[in-house]
N, C-alpha and C positions, 0 to 999 in steps of 0.2 A: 504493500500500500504506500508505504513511504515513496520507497522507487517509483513509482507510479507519479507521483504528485510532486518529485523532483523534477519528474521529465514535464510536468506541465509547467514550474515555473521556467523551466531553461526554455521553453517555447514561447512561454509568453516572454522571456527577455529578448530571445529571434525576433518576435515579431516588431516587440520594438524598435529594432536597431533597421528591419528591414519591412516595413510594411507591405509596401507593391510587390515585392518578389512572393511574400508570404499570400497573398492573395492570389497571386497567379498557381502557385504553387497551390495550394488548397482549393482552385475551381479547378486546375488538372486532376488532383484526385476526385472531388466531386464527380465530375465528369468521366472520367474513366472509369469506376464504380459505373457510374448508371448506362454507359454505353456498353462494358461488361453481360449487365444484366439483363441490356435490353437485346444486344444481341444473341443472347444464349437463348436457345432453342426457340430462336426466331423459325423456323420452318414448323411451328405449331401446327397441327392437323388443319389441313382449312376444308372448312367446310361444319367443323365442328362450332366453331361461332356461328350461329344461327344468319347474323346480316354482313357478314364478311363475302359472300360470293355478291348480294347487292349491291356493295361499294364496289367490288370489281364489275359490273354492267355497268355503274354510271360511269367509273371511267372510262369505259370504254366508249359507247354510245349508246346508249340506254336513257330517253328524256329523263332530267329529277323530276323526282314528285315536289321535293322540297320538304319532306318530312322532319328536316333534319337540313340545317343552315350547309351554304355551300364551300365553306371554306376548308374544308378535307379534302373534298372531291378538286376542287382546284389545284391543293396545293401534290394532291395525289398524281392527277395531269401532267402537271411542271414536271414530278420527276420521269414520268413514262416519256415524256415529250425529250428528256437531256441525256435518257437511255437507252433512247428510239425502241420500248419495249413492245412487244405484239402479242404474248401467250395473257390466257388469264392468271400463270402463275406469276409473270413479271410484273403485272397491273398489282396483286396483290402482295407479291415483295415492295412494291415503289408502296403503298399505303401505309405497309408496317412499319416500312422504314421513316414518315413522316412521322408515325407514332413517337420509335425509337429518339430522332431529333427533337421532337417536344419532349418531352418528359426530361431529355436529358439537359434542355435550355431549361424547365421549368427549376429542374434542381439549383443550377445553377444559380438562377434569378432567386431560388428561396436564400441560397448562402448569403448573395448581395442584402438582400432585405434586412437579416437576422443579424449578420455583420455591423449594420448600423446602430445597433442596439444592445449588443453584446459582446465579448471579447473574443476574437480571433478562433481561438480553438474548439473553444462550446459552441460558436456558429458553426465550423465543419463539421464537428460531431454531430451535432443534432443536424445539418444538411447531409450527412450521409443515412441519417435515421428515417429522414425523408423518402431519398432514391434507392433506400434500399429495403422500402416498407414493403408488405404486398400489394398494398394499394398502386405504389408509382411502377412497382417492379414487374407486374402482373401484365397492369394494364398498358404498358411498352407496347404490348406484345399486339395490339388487334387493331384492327385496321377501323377503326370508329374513334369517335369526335372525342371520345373522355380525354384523352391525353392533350389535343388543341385546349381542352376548355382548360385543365390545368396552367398548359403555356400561359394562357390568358388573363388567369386568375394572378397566377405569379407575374406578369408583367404589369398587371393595372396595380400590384401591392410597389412594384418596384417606383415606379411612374409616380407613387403616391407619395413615400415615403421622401424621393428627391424633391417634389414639389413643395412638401414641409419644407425640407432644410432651404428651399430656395425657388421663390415662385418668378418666373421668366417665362420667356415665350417659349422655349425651345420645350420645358416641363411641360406647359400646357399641350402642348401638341403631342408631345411622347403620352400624357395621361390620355387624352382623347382616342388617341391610335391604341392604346391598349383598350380604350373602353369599350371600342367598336369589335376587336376584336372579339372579345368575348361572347357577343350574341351572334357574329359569322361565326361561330364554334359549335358552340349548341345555344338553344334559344335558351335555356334556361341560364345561362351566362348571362344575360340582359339583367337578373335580379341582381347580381354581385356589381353589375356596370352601376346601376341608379343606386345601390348602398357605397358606392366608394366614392361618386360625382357629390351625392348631400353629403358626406363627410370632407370632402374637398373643399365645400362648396363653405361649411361652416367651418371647420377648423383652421384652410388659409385662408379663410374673407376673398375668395374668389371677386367676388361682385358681380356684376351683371355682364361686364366687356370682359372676364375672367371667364367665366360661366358659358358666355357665348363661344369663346372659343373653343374649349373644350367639347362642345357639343355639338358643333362645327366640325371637327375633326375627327370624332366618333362618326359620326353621321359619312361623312364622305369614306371613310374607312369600311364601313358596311356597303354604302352605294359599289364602292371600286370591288368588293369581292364579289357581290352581284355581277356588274356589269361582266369583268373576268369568266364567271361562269356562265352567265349567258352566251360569251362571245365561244364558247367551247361545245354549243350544242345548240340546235332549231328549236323553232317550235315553241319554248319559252318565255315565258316573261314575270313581270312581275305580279299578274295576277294567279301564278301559279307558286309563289312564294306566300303570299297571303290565305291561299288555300291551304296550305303545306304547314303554313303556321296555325292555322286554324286548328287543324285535323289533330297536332301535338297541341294544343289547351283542351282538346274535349277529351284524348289520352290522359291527361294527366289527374284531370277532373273524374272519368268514368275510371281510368285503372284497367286492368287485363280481364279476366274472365275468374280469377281468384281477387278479390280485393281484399284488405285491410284497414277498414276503419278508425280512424283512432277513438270515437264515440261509442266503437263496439267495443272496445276496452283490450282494443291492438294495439297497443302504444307503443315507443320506443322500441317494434322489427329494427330500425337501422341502427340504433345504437346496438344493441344484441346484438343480433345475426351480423351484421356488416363494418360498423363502425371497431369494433373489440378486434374483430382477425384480419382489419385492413393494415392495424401499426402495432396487435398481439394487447393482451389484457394487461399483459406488468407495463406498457410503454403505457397505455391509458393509464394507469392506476400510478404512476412516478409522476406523468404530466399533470394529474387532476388534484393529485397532492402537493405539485406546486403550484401550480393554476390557485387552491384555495387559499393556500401561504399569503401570495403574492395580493390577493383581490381583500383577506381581511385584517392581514395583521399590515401589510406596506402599503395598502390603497393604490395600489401601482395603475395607472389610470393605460398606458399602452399596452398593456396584459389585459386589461379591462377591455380593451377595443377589440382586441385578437379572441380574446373568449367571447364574447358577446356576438362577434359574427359568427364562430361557431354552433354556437346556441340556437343564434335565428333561422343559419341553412337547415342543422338539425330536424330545429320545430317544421320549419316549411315543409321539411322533405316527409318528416313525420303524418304533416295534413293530409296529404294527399293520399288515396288507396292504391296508387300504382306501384305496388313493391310486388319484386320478386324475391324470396329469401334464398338469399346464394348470386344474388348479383349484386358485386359491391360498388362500383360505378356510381351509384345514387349519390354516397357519401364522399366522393373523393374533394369537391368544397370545404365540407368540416374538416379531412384531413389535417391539408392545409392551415387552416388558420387553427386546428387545433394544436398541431406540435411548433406551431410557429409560436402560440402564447405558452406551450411547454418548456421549450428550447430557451425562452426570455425567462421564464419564470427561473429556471431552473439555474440560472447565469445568474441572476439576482437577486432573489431571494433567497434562493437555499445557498447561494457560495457567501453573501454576508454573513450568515452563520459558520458557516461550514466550506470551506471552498474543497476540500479533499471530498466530502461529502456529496458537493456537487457533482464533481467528476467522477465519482464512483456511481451516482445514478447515471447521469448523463450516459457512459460506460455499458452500464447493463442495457439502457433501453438499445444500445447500436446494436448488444451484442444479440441481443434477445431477436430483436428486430429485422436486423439482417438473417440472420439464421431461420427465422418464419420464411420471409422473402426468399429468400437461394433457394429454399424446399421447396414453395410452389414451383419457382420457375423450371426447378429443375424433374417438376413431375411434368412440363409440358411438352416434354420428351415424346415425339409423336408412337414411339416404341414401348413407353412407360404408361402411356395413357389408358384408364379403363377400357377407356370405349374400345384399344387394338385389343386389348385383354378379353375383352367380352367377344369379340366378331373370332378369336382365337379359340377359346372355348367351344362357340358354338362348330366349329370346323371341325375341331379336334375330336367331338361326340358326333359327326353326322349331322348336325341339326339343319335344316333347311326350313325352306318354305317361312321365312323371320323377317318380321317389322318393325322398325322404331316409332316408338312414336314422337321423339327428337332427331334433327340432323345429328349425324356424329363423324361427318368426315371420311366413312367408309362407303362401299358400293352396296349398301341393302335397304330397302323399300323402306320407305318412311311416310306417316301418314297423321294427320293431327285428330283423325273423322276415329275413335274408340270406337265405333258400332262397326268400321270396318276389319274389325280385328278379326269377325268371323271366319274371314276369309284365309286366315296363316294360321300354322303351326306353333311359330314360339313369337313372343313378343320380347324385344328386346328394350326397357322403358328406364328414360330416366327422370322421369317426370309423375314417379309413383309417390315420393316423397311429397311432392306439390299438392298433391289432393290427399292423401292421407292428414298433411296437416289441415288444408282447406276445411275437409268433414269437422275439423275439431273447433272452426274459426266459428263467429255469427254473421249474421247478415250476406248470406253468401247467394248468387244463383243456383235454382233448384239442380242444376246440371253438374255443381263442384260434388253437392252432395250424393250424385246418383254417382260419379268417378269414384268419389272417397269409396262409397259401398262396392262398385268393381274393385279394388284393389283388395280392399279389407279380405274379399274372398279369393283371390286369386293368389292372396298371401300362401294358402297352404297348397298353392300347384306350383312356387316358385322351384326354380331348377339352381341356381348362382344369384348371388349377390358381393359382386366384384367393388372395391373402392379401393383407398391408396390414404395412407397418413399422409396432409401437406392434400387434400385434394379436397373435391366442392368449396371452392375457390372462384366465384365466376363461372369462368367456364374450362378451370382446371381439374382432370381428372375427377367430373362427378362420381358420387354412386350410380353403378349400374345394375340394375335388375332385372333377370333373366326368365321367363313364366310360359307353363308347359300349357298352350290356348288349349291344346286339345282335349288333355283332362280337364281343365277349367272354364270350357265353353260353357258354361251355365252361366257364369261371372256377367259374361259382355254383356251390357246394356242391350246391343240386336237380339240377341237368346233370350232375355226377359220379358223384354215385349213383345215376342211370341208365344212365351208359355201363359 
């Protein structure tokens, strides 16, 4: 412990003698760390993410619906376009690889932020606790918007922080281009845009020629990723954006075909299921004990901002009944500003007391943390994966005539319609889980509950039940569940209502 807490004063004496080398130096490790992680087992099954072959149609020519803002698919273009690529596997390497570059810029831009507020070390630390969560580590890896909206979230806190230390034109313009960028992301970026503009807007006394430019600049920032994407496809315009944005508020509002209420007394799914094994329970449970420290015994009011956003995405995310449990995506906003007010807390409050202290927590969360992260990523081994595991099994016994009723990357029938199960032999399901807990929820359509009752029964025709420690994750090495239709044809919903 001692040795330990020598070597951090001899770094902190480095750092002072050499500042900019020591920064440069600590955003190459940042950075290498998450471009490590993000390229490790980048050839993830495709096909297994359910909307990964539809990013590869739009790049290619496929109209957007607009479901989902277009700044992936542009920037997805650009690389197919400077690697003259033609397969849909290169469409889909040029996507991930856009992922790859965000997450590993987002890291980067969290050290910057953290850096301003904290001492040199405890900012890398906790910046590698970041890029090397499951949350950022995971979701490198897929070719959808979560990794942009991260970029964006970290570049409108960067944009923010600079403007504190120094309001000028050049900051206004840097905040506005991140603000914009956020809802070309995903639309649900637009909420973090309007809570970081009113906190700019009252904490630097923007004013109204402050204010306008900023919004200015946002504004043409969205317009030029439009236009961009327009320019990349017929047929289009903006009132297929408007639709596009429509179709995601009445999603978010109605939710899938499982809801969770929070009225029904579903509350905090994302904190549980999602939020805990995005950064692991001891890294929650070190940051929420400093998080407390800091907000009752030091009133620390920039702890107080960084928790308070985390709270609000929380609550929002909370309102809505569009959770799936096992997709962590939802949370990756509270991440963010959650281990950003851990990382502060944990430099300031707890090193006033304790600085050995500090660094022994700070310490664990990397260790703990990282070690969760390397394990997912290193089950998306398209060899390690359930789903080969499970189509292996079924080979290795004979089985034929088998359906999923999830995509999973391999060559066997897959179908969403349960009454067509009639028609096969084995089902191969990983979405047994989904409706077994559904039966248990309230307020659900009569249809969750007539699934929950197929499974319940089909439970004792099951053949394999394949999963992987470090998996259900996303869409890391789900449980797979393997079911003999033919002795359990009485199960399927179509057999019931004939008998």
């Amino acid at each position: 412990m001692a040795h330990v807490f020598s070597l951090g004063l001899r770094f902190q004496g480095l750092i002072a003698a050499r500042p900019q080398a020591v920064t440069v130096a600590s955003l190459a490790a940042i950075v290498g760390i998450s471009l490590a992680l993000g390229f490790y087992n980048l050839d993830f099954l495709y096909g297994a993410h359910v909307d990964e072959p539809t990013k590869v149609a739009l790049v290619a020519d496929k109209p957007n619906s607009y479901f989902h803002p277009p700044l992936l698919i542009v920037l997805a273009r650009g690389v197919v376009w400077l690697v003259s690529a033609s397969s849909d596997l290169d469409r889909l390497w040029a996507g991930r690889f856009v992922s790859v570059m965000a997450m590993t810029a987002a890291s980067a831009l969290f050290y910057l932020v953290m850096a301003r507020y904290i001492d040199r070390l405890q900012s890398v630390i906790w910046s590698c606790v970041f890029a090397s969560s499951p949350a950022i580590a995971v979701h490198a890896h897929y070719f959808k918007e979560d990794a942009l909206l991260v970029l964006a979230i970290c570049l409108g806190l960067h944009a923010l922080v600079r403007l504190v230390e120094r309001t000028d034109l050049h900051n206004l313009i840097y905040l506005g281009i991140a603000l914009g960028l956020a809802p070309s992301a995903k639309y649900v970026g637009f909420l973090n845009s309007v809570g970081l503009f009113a906190f700019a807007l009252w904490y630097c006394r923007l004013g109204v020629r402050g204010g306008a430019l900023v919004v200015v600049a946002g504004a043409a920032t969205i317009l030029a990723v439009l236009l961009v994407s327009f320019a990349g496809e017929s047929g289009t315009g903006l009132g297929d954006v408007l639709t596009g944005l429509a179709r995601e508020l009445r999603h978010a509002e109605d939710g899938h075909d499982l809801k969770e209420w929070v009225w029904a007394g579903n509350g905090f799914t994302h904190l549980r299921h999602h939020l805990l094994p995005s950064i692991t329970a001891m890294t929650f449970l070190i940051g929420l004990g400093a998080i407390c420290l800091a907000l009752v015994k030091d009133r620390d009011r920039q702890v107080a901002a960084f928790a308070a956003a985390a709270i609000i995405w929380l609550f929002a995310l909370e309102l809505s009944p569009l959770k799936i449990v096992g997709q962590m995506r939802y949370v990756l906003p509270v991440v963010i500003y959650f281990l950003l007010a851990a990382g502060i807390d944990c430099s300031r409050s707890v090193a006033i007391r304790s600085r050995a202290g500090a660094m022994v927590l700070a310490l664990v969360a990397l260790t703990v943390t990282a070690h969760a992260g390397i394990s997912y990523v290193r089950n998306m081994n398209p060899g390690k994966d359930t789903r080969t595991r499970a189509v292996e099994f079924l080979t290795a016994n004979g089985m034929t005539n088998v359906v999923s009723d999830y995509p999973i990357g391999h060559p066997v029938a897959q179908t969403w319609d349960y009454e067509a199960l009639a028609s096969y032999d084995y089902l191969l399901s990983l979405r047994f889980e989904r409706y077994l807990r559904g039966g248990e929820l309230r307020a659900q359509d009569s249809q969750v509950y007539e699934l929950a009752s197929m499974f319940h029964c089909l439970d004792g025709y099951a053949v394999a039940t394949i999963s992987r420690l470090y998996g259900d994750y996303g869409f890391v090495a789900p449980t797979v569940r393997i079911y003999d239709l033919k002795r359990g044809a009485s199960c399927i919903p179509a057999a019931k209502s004939r008998m």
